[in-house]
Structures are given as C-alpha cells and as structure tokens.
N, C-alpha and C positions, 0 to 999 in steps of 0.2 A: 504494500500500500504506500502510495506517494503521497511525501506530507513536506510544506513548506512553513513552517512557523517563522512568524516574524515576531521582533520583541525591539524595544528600545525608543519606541514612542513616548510621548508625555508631554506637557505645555509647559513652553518657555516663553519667553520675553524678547521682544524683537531684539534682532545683533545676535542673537545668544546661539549656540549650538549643539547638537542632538546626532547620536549616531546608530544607525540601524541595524540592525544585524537580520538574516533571513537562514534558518538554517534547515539540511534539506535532508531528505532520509528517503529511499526507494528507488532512486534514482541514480546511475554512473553520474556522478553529479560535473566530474571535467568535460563530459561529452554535451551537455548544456549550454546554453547562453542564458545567462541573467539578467534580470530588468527588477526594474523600480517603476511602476506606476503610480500615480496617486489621484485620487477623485475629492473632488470637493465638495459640498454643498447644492444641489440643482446643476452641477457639470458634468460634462462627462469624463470617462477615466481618461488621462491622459500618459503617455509615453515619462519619465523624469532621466532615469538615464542607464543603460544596458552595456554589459560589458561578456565579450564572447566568450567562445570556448578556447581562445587563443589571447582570453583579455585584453583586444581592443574593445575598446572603450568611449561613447558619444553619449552626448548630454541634448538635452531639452534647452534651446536656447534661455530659456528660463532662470537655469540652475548654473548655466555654465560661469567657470569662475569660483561658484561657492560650494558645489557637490560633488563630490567625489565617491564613485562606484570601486567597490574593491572586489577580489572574492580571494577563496583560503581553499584551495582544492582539495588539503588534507584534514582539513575541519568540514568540507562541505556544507560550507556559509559562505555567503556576500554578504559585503556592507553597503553601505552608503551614511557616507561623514558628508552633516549638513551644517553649515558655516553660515554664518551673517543672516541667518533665518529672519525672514517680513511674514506678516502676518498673511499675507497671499500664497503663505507655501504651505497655508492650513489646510488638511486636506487626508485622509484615511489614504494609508501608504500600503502598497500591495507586492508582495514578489510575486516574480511570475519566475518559470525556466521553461525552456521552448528548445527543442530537437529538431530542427525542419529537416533533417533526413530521416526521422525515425516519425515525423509526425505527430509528435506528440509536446501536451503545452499544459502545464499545473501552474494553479495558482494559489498562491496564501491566502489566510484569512483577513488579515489588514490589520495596521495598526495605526493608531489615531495619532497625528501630528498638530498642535494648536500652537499656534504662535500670536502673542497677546502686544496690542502695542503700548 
C-alpha cells in the first residue's frame, strides 16, 4: 500500500519560515518524481515546485527565490524549505510522486500552511 505522509505544516508570521517534509512508503521511491502542490481557499491546486528522479529541480514562479525542493533517497522523503513566507502562500500543501513510465501518480493527505501578517 502506497502512502505519502506529509508533516511540518503550522502558522507562522509573515518573513518567517517552515519546512516540509513528505515521507513515502510503497513505492521505489528514487524511481519517482516529486512535487509540492498547494491549494488554497476557492482555488485550484496549483503546481509549487517538483524535483525529478534525477533531482532537477523547477519552481512555481511564485516561490522561486524562496522555496526550495529537496529529497533524501535513503530516507525516502522530500522537503521543501519555505523562506520569506506572505500570507499568499497560505494554502493546504500536498505531495504528490508521479512515475510517467510506470503510470502511476499518489498523492498525500495535505498539510495546512497559514501564514499571518
């Protein structure tokens, strides 16, 4: 059974920063690409920033500058270290990992990101 837990969420104060951690169980987890989504309020989920099975690495114009995607192949966990956090980056934070030669795409439960000004 493929499971993504995400954990490291919680409300900070604008400027201030928060780090993510998604950690994975089921899955060749190096054979993956991982992402960071997040949805907000009446929006829809949006892309924040994915990094391959060969750890390149692209950001959400958004984030770019302040977020940074990592992952730990031998923990089979990704982070994502969120820096200079606005209150616009409020928003239920998702892993996802996605195989597009194997076809196959799991997603986490979320975890809540609030940023207060």
């Amino acid at each position: 059974q493929v499971q993504l837990v995400e954990s490291g969420g919680g409300s900070v104060q604008d400027g201030r920063s928060l780090r993510l951690s998604c950690s994975a169980s089921g899955i060749i987890f190096s054979l993956y690409a991982m992402g960071w989504y997040r949805q907000a309020p009446g929006k829809q989920r949006e892309l924040v920033a994915i990094i391959t099975s060969r750890s390149t690495t692209s950001y959400a114009d958004s984030v770019k500058g302040r977020f940074t995607i990592s992952r730990d192949n031998a923990k089979n966990t990704v982070y994502l270290q969120m820096n200079s956090l606005k209150p616009e980056d409020t928003a239920v934070y998702y892993c996802n990992s996605r195989n597009v030669i194997r076809g196959t795409e799991y997603w986490g439960q979320g975890t809540q990101v609030t940023v207060s000004s």
